[in-house]
C-alpha positions in Angstrom: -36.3 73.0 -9.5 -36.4 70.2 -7.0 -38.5 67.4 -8.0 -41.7 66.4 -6.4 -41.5 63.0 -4.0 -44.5 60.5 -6.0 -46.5 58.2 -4.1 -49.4 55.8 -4.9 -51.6 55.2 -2.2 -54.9 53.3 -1.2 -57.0 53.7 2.0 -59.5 51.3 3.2 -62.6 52.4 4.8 -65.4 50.7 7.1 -68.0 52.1 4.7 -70.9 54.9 6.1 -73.7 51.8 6.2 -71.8 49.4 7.9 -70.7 51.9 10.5 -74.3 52.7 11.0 -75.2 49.5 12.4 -72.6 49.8 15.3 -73.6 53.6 16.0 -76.6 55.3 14.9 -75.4 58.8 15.0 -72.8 58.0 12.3 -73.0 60.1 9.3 -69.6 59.4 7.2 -67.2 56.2 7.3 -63.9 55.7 9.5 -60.8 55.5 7.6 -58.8 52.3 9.2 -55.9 51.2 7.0 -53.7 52.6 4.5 -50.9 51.5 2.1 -48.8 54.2 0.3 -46.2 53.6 -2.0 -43.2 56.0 -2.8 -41.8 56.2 -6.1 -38.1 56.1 -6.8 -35.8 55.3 -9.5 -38.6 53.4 -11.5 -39.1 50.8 -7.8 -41.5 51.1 -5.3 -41.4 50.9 -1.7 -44.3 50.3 0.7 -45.5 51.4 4.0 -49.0 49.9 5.8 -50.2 51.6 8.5 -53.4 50.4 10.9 -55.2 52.8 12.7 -55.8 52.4 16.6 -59.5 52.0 16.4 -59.8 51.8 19.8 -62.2 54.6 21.1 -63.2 56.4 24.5 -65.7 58.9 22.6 -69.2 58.6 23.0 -70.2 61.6 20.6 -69.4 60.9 17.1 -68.2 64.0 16.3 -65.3 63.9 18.8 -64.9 60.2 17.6 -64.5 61.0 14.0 -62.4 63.9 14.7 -60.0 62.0 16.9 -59.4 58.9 14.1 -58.6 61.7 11.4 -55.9 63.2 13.7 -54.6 59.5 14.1 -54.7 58.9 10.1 -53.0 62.4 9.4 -50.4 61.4 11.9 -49.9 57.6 10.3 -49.8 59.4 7.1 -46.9 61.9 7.9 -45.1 59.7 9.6 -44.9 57.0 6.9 -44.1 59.5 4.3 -41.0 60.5 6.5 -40.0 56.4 7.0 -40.2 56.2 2.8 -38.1 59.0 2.3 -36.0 58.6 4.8 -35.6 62.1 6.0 -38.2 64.6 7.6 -39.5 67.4 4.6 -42.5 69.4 4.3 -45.8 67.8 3.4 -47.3 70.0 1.7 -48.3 70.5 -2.4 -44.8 72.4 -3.4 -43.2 68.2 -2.1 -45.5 66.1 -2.3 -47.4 64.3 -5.6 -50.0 61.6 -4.8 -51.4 59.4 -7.0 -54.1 56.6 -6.4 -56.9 54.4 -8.4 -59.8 56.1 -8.5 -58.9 59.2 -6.3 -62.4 59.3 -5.1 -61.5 58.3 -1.4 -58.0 59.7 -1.3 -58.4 62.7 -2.7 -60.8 63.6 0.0 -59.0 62.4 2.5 -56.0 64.2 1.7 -57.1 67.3 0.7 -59.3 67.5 4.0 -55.9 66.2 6.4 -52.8 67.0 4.1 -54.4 70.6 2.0 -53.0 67.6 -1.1 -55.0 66.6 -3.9 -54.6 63.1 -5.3 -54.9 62.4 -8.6 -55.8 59.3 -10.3 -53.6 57.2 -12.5 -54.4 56.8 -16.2 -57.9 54.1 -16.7 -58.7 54.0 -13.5 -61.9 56.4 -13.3 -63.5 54.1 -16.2 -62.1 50.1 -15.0 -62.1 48.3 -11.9 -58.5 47.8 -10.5 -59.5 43.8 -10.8 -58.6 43.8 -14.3 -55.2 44.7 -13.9 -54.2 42.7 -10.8 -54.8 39.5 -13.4 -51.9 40.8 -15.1 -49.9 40.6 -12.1 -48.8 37.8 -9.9 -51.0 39.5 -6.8 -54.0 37.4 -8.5 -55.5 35.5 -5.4 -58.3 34.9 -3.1 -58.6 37.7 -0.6 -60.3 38.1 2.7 -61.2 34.6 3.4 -61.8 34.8 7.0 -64.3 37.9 6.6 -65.7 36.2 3.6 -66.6 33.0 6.3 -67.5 35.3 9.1 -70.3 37.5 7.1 -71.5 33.6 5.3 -72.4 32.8 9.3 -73.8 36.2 10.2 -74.7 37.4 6.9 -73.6 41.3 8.1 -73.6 42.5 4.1 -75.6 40.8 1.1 -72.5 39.4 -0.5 -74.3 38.8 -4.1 -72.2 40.4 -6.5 -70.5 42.2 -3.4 -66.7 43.6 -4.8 -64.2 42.8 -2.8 -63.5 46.4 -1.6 -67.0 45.4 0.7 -65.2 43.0 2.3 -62.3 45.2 3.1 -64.9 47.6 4.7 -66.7 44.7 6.7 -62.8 43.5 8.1 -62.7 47.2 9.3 -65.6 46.8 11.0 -65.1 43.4 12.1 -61.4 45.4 14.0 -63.2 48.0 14.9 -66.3 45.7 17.1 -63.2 43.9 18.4 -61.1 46.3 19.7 -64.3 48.5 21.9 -65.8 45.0 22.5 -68.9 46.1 21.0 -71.4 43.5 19.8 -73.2 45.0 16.2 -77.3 44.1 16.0 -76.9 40.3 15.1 -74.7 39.7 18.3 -71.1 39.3 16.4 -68.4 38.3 18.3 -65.2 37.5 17.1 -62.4 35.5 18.9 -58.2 36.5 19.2 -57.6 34.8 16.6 -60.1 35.2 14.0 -58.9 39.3 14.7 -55.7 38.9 13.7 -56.5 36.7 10.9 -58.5 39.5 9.9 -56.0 41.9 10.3 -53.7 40.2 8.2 -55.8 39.6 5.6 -57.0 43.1 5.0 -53.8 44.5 5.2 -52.8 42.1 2.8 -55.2 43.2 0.1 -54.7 46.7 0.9 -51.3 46.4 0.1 -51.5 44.7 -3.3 -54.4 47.2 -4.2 -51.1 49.6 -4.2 -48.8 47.3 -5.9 -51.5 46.5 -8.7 -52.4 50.2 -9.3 -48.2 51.0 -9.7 -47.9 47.2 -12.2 -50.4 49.4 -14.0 -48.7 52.9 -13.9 -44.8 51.0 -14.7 -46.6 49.2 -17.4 -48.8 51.8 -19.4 -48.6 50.6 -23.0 -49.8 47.5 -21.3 -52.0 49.0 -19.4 -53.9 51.0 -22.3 -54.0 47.5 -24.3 -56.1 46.4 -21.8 -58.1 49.4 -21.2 -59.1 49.6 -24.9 -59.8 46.4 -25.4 -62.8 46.6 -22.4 -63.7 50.0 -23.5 -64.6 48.6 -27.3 -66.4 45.8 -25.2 -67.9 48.3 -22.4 -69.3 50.4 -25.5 -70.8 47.8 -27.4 -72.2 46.3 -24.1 -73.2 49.9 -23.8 -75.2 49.9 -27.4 -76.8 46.9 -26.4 -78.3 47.9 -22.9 -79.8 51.0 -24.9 -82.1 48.9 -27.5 -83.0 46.8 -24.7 -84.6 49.6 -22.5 -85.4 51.3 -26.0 -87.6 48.3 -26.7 -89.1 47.6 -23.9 -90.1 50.9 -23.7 -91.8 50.9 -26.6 -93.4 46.7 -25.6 -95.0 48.7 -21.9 -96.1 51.7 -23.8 -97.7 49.6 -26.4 -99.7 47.7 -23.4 -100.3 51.1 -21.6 -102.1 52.6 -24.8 -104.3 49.4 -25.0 -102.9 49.2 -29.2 -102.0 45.7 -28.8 -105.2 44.5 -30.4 -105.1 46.9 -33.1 -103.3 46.2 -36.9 -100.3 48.3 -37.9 -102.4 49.9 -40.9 -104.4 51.4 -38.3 -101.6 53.0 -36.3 -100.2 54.3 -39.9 -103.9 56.3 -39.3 -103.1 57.0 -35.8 -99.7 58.3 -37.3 -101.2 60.8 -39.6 -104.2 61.9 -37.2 -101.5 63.0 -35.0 -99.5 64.9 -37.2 -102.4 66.6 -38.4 -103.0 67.8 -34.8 -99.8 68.9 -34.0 -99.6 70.7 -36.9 -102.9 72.7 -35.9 -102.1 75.9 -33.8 -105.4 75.1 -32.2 -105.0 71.7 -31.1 -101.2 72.2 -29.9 -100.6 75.9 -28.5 -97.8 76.1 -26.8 -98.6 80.0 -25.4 -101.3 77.6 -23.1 -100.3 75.2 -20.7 -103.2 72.6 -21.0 -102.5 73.2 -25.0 -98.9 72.7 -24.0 -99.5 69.4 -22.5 -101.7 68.1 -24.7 -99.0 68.7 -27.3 -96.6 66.7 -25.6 -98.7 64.2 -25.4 -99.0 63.9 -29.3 -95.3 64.2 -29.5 -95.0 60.9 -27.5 -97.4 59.2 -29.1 -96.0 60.1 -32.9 -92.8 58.8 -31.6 -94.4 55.6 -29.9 -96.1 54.6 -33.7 -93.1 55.8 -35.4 -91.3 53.3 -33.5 -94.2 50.4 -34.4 -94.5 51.2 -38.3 -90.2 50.5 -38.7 -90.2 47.6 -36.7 -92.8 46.7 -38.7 -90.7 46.9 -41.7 -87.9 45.6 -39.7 -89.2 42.6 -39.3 -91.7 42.6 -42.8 -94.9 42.5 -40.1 -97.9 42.5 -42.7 -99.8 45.7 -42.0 -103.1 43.8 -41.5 -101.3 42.1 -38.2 -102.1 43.2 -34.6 -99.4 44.8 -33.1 -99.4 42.0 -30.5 -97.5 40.0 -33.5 -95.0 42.6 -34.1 -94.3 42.6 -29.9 -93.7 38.6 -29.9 -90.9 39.8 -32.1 -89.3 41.9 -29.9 -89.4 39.7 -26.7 -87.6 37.5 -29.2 -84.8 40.1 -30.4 -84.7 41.2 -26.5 -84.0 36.9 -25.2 -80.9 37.4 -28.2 -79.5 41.1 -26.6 -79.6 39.7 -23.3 -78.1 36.7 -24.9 -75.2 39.4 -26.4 -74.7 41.1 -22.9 -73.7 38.0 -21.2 -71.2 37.0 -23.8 -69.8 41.0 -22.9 -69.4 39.9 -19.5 -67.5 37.0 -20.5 -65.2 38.8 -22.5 -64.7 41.1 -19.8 -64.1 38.5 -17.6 -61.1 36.9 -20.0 -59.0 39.7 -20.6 
């Protein structure tokens, strides 16, 4: 049996909200850009294609429609340039591969009837972490990046860099209809093409980093464990820290902070006692049933109390106010604990 041509690909999209604010009947992204990558002899060779995003379509719809023919069309044809030769593009030839098939795998299944699949780590980690490994490690999109500081189009706090591929698209797209978005953006010639280039750029070594990662598995799953340990310890933390202050907001809710932990060992056993009385907790009525839940709640609120109590040797004639200075003071050291994560993350 004949073997299946491989390719990696990635498509960029102008995402759903930022297509929004240049047409308010929008309802899904436009698919502008895509890199795929075909797999031969251990080697990979690349083709970029552009969509056209020029448009004469007033109706979404029509408009959507019309760029997904284009894409299909780019698609085929650069599958035909890679192999050199004209074949079937259907499941039986074709294998596609991407990271994080979220995107792609709709895209093809919807154009090509192909699913994509996603190489090995990339549903859990960001493809950042493997482009360090690589010599593709660089500053991408610096022209958008200035643009959207002038006009502030996204909210580029912690923004991935995936948002500023999706703003270039847009950026193409207001260009080439010689449309002006809400805040009036106009850009020249030349900052379009630097745009261009830039975008394509990162699309393209989005590709090459995902197949560094597929060529170089054992690598690869190094890397992957080593933030997976981190991610669930990281993980661990995050729990205590809603876990505790969880029980610091109850604690204030029920009004207990004035009150000693001997009495909410009292409290403790008042509640058993009523949910171990059929009268006080039937289940058969719903009023019962509520109440019952209520005592649940509470039993696992002073529960909580009495062994951090221990915990941290809290004398049981001490308000519970005491006990809750102690765990603002454990939750400044998690958050302390999550940050050094992120670093970690950071240096792999």
């Amino acid at each position: 049996m004949k073997n299946k041509y491989e390719f990696i690909w990635d498509v960029e999209q102008i995402s759903f909200p930022l297509v929004k604010k240049v047409d308010a009947k929008a309802y899904e992204g436009i698919n502008f850009l895509f890199t795929i990558g075909y797999l031969k002899d251990n080697v990979i060779q690349l083709s970029t294609k552009l969509i056209d995003l020029k448009n004469q379509y007033n109706k979404f719809s029509s408009k959507l429609r019309y760029f997904n023919k284009l894409m299909k069309e780019k698609i085929i044809e650069a599958i035909f340039e890679l192999v050199g030769e004209t074949i079937f593009v259907n499941e039986k030839n074709i294998k596609l591969y991407s990271w994080n098939n979220g995107l792609e795998n709709q895209i093809s299944e919807k154009l090509l009837k192909i699913k994509t699949e996603s190489l090995p780590f990339s549903s859990k980690l960001s493809l950042d972490h493997f482009v360090k490994h690589t010599n593709l490690n660089c500053e991408y999109m610096s022209k958008a990046k200035s643009i959207n500081k002038q006009n502030k189009i996204i909210n580029c706090k912690n923004a991935r860099t995936g948002l500023f591929a999706s703003l270039s698209g847009l950026l193409l797209y207001l260009h080439e209809n010689n449309l002006t978005n809400t805040k009036k953006l106009v850009i020249s010639n030349e900052e379009y093409e630097k745009v261009k280039k830039e975008v394509i750029e990162y699309n393209r070594h989005d590709v090459l980093a995902a197949y560094h990662s597929w060529k170089h598995k054992e690598n690869s799953k190094k890397i992957y464990d080593l933030i997976t340990n981190i991610k669930n310890k990281k993980d661990k933390v995050n729990a205590n820290i809603i876990f505790i202050n969880n029980i610091i907001q109850k604690s204030i809710d029920l009004d207990l902070l004035d009150n000693s932990i001997d009495f909410i060992k009292i409290k403790t056993k008042e509640v058993i006692s009523k949910l171990q009385d059929p009268k006080e907790c039937e289940y058969q009525n719903s009023d019962k049933k509520l109440d019952c839940k209520h005592y649940e709640q509470q039993l696992i609120l002073y529960n909580k109390l009495i062994n951090y109590a221990n915990k941290y040797k809290i004398k049981s004639n001490l308000s519970v106010s005491s006990l809750i200075t102690k765990l603002k003071e454990e939750l400044v050291d998690l958050k302390e604990k999550i940050l050094d994560f992120n670093k970690q993350i950071e240096e792999i």
